[in-house]
Backbone as CSV, one residue per row, in Angstrom:
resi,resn,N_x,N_y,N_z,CA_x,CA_y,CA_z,C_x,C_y,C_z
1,UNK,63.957,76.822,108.918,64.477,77.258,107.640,63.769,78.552,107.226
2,UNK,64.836,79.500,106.726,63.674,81.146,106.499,63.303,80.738,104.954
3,UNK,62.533,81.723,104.638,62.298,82.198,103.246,63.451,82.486,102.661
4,UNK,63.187,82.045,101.207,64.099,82.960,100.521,63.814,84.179,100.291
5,UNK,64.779,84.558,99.800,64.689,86.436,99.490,63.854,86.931,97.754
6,UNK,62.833,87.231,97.947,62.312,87.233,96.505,61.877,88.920,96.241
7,UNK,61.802,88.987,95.035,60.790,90.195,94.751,60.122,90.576,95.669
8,UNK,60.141,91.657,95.923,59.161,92.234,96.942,57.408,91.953,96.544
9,UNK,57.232,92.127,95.384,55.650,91.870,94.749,55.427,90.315,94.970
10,UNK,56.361,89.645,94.921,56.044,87.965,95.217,55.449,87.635,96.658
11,UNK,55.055,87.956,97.490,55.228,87.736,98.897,53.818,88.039,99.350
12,UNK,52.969,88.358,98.282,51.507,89.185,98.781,50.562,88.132,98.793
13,UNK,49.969,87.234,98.326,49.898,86.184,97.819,50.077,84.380,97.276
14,UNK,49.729,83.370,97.590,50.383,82.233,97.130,50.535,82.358,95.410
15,UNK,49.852,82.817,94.678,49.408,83.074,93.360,51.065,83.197,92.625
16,UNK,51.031,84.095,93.553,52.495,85.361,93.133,53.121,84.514,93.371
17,UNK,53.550,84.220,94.535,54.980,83.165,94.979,55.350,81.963,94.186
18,UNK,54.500,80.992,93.693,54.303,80.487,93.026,54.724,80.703,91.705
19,UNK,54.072,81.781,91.106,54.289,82.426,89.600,55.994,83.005,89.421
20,UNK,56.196,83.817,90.501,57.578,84.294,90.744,58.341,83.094,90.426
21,UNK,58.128,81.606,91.636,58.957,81.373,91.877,59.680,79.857,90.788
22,UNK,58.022,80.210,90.114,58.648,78.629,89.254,58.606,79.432,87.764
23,UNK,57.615,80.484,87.433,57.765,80.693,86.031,58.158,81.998,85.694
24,UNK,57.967,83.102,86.288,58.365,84.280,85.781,59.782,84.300,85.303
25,UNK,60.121,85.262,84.371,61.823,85.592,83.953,62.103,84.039,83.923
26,UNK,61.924,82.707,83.684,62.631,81.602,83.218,61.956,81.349,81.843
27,UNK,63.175,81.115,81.034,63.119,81.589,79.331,62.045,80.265,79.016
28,UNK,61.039,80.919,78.211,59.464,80.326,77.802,60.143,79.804,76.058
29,UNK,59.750,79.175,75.534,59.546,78.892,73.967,58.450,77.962,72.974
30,UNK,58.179,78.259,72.177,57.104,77.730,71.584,55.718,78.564,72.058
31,UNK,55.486,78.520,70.200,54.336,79.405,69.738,53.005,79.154,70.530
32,UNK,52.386,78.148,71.006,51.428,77.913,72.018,51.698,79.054,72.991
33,UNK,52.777,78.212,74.128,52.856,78.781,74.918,53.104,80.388,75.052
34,UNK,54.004,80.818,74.164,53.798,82.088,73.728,52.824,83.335,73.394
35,UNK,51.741,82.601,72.546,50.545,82.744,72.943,49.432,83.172,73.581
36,UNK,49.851,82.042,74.951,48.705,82.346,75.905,49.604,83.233,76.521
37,UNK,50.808,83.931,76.809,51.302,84.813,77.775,50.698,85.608,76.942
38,UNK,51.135,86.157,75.840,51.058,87.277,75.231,49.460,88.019,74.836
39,UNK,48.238,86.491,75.312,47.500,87.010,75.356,47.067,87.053,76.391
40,UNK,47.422,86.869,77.712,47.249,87.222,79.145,47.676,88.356,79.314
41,UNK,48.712,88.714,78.917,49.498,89.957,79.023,48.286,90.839,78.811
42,UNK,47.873,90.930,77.539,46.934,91.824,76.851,45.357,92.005,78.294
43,UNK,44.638,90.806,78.093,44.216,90.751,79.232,44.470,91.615,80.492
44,UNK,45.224,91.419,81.267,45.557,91.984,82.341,45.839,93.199,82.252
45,UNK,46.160,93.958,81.102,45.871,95.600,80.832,44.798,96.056,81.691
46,UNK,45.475,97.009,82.561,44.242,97.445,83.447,43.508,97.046,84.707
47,UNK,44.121,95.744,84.845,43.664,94.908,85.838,45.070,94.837,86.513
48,UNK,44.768,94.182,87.757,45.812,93.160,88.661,46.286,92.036,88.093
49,UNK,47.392,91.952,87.993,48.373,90.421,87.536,47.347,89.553,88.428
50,UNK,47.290,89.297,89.318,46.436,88.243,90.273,44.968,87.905,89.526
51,UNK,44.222,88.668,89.290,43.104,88.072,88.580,43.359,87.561,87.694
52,UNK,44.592,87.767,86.544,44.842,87.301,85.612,45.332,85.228,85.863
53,UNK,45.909,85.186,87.220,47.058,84.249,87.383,45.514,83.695,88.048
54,UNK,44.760,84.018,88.964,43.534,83.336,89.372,42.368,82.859,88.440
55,UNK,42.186,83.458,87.157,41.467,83.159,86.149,41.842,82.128,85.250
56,UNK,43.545,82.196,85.099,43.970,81.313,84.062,43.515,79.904,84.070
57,UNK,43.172,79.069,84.761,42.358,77.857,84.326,41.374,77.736,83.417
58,UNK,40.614,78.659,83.666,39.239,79.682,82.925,39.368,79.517,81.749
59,UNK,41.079,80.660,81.404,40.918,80.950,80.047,41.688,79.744,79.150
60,UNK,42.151,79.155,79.931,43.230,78.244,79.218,41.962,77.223,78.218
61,UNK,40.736,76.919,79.081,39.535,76.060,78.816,39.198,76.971,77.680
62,UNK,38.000,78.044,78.223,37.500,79.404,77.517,38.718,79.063,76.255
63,UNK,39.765,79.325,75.701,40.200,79.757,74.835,41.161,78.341,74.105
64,UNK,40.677,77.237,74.255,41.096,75.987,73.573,42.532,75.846,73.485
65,UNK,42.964,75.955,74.981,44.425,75.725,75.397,45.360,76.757,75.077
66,UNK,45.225,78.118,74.317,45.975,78.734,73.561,46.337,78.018,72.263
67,UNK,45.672,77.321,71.642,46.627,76.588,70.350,46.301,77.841,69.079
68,UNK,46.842,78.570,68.291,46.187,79.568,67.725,44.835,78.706,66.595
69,UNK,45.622,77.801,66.301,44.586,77.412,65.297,43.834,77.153,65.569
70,UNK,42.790,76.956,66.757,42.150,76.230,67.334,41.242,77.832,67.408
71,UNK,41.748,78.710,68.092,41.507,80.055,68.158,41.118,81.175,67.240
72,UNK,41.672,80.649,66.321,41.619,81.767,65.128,40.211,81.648,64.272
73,UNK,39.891,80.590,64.771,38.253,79.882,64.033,37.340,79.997,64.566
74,UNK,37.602,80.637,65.779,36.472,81.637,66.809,35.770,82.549,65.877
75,UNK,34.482,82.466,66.250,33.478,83.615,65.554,32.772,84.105,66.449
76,UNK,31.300,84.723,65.740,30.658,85.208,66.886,29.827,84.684,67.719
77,UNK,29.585,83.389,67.565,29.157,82.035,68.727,29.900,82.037,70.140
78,UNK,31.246,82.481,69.237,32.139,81.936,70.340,32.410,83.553,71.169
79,UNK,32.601,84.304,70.564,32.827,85.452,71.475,30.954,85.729,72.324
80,UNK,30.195,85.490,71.501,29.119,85.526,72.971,29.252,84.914,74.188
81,UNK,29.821,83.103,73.487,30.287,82.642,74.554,30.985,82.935,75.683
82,UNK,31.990,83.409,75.536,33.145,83.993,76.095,32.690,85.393,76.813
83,UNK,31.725,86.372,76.581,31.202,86.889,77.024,30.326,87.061,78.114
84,UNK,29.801,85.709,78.460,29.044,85.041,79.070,30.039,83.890,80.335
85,UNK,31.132,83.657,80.074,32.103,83.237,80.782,32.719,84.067,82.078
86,UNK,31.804,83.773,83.422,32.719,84.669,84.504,34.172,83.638,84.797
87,UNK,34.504,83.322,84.337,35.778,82.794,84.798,36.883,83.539,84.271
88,UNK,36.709,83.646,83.021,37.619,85.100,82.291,37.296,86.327,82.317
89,UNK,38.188,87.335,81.803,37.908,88.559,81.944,36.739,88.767,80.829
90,UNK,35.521,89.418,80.852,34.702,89.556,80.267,34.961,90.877,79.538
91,UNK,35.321,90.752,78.134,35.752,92.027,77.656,36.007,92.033,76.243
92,UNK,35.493,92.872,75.811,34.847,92.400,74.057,36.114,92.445,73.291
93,UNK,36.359,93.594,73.856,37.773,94.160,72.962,38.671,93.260,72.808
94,UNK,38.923,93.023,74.483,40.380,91.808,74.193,40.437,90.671,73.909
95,UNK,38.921,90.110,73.934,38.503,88.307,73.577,38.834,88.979,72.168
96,UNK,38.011,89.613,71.486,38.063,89.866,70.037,39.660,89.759,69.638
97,UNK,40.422,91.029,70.395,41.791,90.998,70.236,42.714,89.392,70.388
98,UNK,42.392,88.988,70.834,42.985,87.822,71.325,42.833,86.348,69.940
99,UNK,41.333,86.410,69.137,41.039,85.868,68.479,41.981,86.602,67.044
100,UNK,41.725,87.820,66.576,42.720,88.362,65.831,43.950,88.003,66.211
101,UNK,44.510,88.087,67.340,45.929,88.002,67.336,46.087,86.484,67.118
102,UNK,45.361,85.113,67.066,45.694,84.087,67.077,45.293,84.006,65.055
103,UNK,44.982,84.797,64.837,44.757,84.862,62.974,46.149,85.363,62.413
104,UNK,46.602,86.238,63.060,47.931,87.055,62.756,48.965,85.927,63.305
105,UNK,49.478,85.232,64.546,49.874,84.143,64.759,50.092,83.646,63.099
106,UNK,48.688,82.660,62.986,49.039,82.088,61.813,49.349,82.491,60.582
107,UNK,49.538,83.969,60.615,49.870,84.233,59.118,51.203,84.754,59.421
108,UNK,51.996,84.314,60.178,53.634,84.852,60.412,54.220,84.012,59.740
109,UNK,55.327,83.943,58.556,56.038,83.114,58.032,57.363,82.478,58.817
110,UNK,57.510,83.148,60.041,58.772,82.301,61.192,58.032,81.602,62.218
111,UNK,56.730,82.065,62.815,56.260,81.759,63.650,56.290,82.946,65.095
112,UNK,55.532,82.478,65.854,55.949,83.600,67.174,56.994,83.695,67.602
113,UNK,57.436,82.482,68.133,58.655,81.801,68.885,59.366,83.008,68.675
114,UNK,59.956,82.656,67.062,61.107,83.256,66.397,61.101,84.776,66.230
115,UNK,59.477,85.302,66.124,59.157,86.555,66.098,59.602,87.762,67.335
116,UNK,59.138,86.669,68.201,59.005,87.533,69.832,60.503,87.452,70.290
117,UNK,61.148,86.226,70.334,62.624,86.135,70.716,63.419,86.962,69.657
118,UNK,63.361,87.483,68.545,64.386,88.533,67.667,64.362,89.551,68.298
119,UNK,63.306,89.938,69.516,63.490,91.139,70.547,64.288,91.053,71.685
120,UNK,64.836,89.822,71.844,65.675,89.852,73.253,66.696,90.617,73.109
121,UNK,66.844,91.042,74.038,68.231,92.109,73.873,69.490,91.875,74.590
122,UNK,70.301,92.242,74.046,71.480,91.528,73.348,72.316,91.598,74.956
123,UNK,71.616,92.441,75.766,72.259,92.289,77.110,71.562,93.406,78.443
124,UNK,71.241,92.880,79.399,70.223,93.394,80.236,71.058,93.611,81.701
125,UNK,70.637,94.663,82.088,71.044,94.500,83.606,70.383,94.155,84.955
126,UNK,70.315,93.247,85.576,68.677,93.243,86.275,69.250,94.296,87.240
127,UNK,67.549,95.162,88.006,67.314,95.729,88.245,67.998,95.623,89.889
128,UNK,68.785,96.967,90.967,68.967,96.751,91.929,67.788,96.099,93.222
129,UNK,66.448,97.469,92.650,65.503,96.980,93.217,63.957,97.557,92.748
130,UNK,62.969,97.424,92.580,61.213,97.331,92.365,61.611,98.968,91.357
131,UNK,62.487,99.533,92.170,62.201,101.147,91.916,62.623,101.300,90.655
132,UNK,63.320,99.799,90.064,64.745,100.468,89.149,64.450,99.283,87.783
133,UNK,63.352,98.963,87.743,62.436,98.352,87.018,61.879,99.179,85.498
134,UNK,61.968,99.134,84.724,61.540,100.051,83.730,60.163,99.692,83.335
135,UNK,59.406,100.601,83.001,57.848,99.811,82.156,58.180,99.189,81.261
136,UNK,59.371,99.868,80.292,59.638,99.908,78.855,60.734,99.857,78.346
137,UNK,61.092,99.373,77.186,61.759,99.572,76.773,62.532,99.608,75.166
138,UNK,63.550,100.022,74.658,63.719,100.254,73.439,63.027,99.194,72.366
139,UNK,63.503,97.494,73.061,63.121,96.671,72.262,62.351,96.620,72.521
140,UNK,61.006,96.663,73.766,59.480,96.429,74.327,59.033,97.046,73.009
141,UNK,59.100,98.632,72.897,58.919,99.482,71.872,58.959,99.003,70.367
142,UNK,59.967,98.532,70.331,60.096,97.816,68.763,59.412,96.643,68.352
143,UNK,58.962,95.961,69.401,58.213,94.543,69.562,56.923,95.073,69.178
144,UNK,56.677,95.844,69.937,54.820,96.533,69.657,54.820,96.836,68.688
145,UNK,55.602,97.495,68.137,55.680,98.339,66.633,55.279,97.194,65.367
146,UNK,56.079,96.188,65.541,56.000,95.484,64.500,55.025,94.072,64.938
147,UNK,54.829,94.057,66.007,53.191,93.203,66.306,52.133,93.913,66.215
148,UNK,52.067,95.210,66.067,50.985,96.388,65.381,50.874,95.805,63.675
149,UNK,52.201,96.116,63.333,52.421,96.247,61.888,51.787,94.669,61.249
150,UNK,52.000,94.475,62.281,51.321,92.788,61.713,49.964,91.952,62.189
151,UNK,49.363,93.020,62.718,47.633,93.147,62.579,47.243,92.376,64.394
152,UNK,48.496,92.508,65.137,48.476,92.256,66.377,47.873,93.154,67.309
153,UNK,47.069,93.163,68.190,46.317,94.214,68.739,45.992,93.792,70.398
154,UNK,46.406,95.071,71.303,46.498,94.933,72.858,47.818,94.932,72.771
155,UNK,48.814,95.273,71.925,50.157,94.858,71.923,50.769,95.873,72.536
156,UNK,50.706,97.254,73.531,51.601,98.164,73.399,52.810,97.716,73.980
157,UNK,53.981,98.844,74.069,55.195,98.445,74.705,55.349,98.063,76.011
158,UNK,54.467,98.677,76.601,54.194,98.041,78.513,54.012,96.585,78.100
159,UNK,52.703,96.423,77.778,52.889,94.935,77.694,53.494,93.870,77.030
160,UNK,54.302,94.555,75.756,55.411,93.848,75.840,56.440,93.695,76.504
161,UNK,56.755,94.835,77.094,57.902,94.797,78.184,57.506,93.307,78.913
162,UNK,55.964,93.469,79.967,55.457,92.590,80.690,55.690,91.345,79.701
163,UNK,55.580,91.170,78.607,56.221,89.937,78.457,57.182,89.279,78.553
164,UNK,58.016,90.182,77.933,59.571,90.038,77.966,59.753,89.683,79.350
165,UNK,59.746,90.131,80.300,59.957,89.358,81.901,59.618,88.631,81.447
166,UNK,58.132,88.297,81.493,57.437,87.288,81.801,58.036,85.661,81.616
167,UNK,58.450,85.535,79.867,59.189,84.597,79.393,60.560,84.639,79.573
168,UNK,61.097,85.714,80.164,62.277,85.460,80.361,63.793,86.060,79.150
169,UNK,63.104,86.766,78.400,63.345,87.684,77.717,64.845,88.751,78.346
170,UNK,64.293,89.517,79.616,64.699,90.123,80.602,64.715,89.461,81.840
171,UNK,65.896,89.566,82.891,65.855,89.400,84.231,65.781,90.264,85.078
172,UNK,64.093,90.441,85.330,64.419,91.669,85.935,64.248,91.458,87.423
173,UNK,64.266,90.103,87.916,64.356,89.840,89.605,65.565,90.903,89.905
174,UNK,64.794,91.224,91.022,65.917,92.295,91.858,66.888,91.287,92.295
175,UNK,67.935,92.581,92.720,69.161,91.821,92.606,69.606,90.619,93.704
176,UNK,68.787,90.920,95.133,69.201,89.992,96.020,68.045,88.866,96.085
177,UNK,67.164,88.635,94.706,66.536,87.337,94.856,67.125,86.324,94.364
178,UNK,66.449,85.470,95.110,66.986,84.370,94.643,66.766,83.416,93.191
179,UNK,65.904,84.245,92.288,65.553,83.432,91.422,66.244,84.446,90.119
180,UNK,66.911,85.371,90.440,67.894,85.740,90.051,68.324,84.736,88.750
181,UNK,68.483,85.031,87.250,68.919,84.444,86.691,70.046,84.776,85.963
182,UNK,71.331,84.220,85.021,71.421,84.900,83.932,70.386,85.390,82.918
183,UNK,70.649,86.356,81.759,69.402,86.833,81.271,69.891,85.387,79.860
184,UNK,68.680,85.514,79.434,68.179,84.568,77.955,68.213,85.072,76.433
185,UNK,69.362,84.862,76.140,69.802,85.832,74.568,69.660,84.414,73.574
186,UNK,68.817,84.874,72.650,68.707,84.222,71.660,69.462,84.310,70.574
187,UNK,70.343,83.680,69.794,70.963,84.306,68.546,70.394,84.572,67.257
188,UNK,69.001,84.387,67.313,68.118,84.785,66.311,67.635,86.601,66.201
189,UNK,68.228,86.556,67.553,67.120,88.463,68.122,68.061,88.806,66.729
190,UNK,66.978,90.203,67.088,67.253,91.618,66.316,68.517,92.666,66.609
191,UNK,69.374,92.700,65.244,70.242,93.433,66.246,69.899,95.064,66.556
C-alpha cells in the first residue's frame, strides 16, 4: 500500500505527518483549545513549527492546560518558573505575552471562539501548490488588528494567518493532498 499524497512539508518528520495528518486545517472550536494554538502560534515566531509540535507536552503542563483562567493568574513566581523550564521555549516576551493574552481572553465579552471565527472568510481557494500559499492575508490582517486593539500581543498577521490554517479557518492543503478539505465558514464571521 503507498503513501498518501500530502503536503510536501508533512513528509520530513513523524511530528509533521501526524500534525498534518490528523489536526492541521480540520476546523478547531472552543476557547481553551483556541488558546493554546494561538499561543503556540505566537511561540513558534521565529522558530521551527517542529520544536513547537516537540515541546507541546511541556507547555500544555508549563502553562495549566491552556485554560485562560488558570493562566491569567500567572505572576512573577510563575514566569521565573517558566523561565527555568527547558521543555518550553524559554522566552520572556512570549511567556509574558501569552499570560497577557490569557487576561485579554477573559475580558472578551463573546469569547475567543466567536472572536477568532468572525475572521473566517467567507470563501478560500486552497492553494495549487507550497508556492501558492500566502503568509497573509486580508482577514489574517484584520484579525491582528483587532487582537492588538484588544491588548493581545505576538499577534501579527503571519501568525494569524498560521492560525487560521492551523484550526481550519483556511484550506490551504495543496491541491492533490489528501487531507484536502472543504474550507470551514462560520456564519458568525465578519463580513
Amino acid at each position: 500500500m503507498s503513501e498518501p499524497v500530502r503536503c510536501a512539508w508533512a513528509g520530513s518528520a513523524p511530528e509533521y505527518t501526524a500534525y498534518h495528518d490528523d489536526e492541521w486545517g480540520r476546523p478547531l472550536r472552543g476557547d481553551t483549545a483556541l488558546f493554546e494554538r494561538l499561543s503556540l502560534e505566537a511561540f513558534q515566531s521565529g522558530l521551527s513549527w517542529i520544536v513547537i509540535l516537540r515541546k507541546r507536552p511541556a507547555f500544555r503542563a508549563a502553562f495549566a492546560g491552556f485554560v485562560a483562567e488558570d493562566v491569567a493568574r500567572f505572576g512573577e513566581t510563575d514566569v521565573t518558573r517558566l523561565l527555568g523550564d527547558a521543555g518550553i521555549v524559554r522566552n520572556r516576551a512570549k511567556i509574558e505575552a501569552t499570560i497577557a493574552n490569557a487576561r485579554a481572553v477573559l475580558a472578551l465579552d463573546t469569547g475567543l471562539d466567536a472572536l477568532l471565527w468572525s475572521f473566517a472568510p467567507a470563501s478560500h481557494t486552497r492553494p495549487a501548490t507550497l508556492a501558492d500559499v500566502p503568509a497573509t492575508s486580508p482577514e489574517s490582517v484584520a484579525m491582528a488588528r483587532e487582537l492588538k486593539r484588544r491588548g493581545f500581543r505576538f499577534v501579527g498577521p503571519t501568525t494569524c494567518y498560521a492560525l487560521m490554517q492551523a484550526v481550519g479557518m483556511v484550506d490551504d492543503h495543496v491541491a492533490d493532498c489528501w487531507r484536502a478539505t472543504p474550507p470551514a465558514v462560520d456564519p458568525t464571521r465578519r463580513a
